[in-house]
C-alpha positions, 0 to 999 in steps of 0.5 A, spaced: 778 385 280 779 390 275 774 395 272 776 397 264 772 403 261 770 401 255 770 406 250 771 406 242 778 408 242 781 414 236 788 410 234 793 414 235 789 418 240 795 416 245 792 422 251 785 421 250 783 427 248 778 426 241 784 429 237 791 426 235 796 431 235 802 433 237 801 432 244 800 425 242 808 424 241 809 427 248 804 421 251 808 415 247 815 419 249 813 420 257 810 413 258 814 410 254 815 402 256 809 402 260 804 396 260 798 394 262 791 395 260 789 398 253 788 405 253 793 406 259 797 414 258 801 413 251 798 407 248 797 410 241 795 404 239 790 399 244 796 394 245 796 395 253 804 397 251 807 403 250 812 402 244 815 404 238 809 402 235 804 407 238 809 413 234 807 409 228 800 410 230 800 418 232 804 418 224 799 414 221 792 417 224 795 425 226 790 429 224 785 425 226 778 426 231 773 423 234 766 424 230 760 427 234 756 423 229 749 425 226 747 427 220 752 429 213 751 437 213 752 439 205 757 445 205 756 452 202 758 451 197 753 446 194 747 450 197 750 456 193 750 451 186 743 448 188 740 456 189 743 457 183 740 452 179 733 453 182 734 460 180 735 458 172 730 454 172 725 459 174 727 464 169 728 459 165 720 456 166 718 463 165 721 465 157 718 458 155 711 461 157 
């Protein structure tokens, strides 16, 4: 019998970590030529294998993290922009009157 943890995997992320970085390169390295269940030390990619492949996959995804979800926050800047519309408008409402 075996038990597999079923999570969504970050291509790429080949140490588990949320991030694919560096040390994503050190994990296919290290483990490479492994096989056995998908998502084992090193597979980058999901494949049950440690390969070249999974290199391609830390290139492909570097940067990468694992989203906490909820909702979409606007940045600074946009708040920055709307407050300053609104301002002028008021203003603007004002000189009409």
């Amino acid at each position: 019998v075996h038990v597999y943890e079923l999570t969504t995997m970050l291509l790429g992320d080949a140490n588990r970590t949320g991030t694919v970085s560096a040390d994503d390169y050190g994990s296919v390295q290290l483990n490479f030529g492994d096989t056995g269940a998908p998502g084992l030390p090193g597979d980058a990619n999901g494949s049950g294998a440690v390969t070249a492949d999974d290199y391609g996959s830390v290139q492909l995804y570097f940067g990468a993290t694992r989203g906490m979800g909820g909702a979409p926050v606007p940045e600074p800047a946009t708040m920055l922009l709307l407050s300053a519309a609104g301002v002028m408008m008021l203003i603007r409402r004002r000189h009409i009157n």
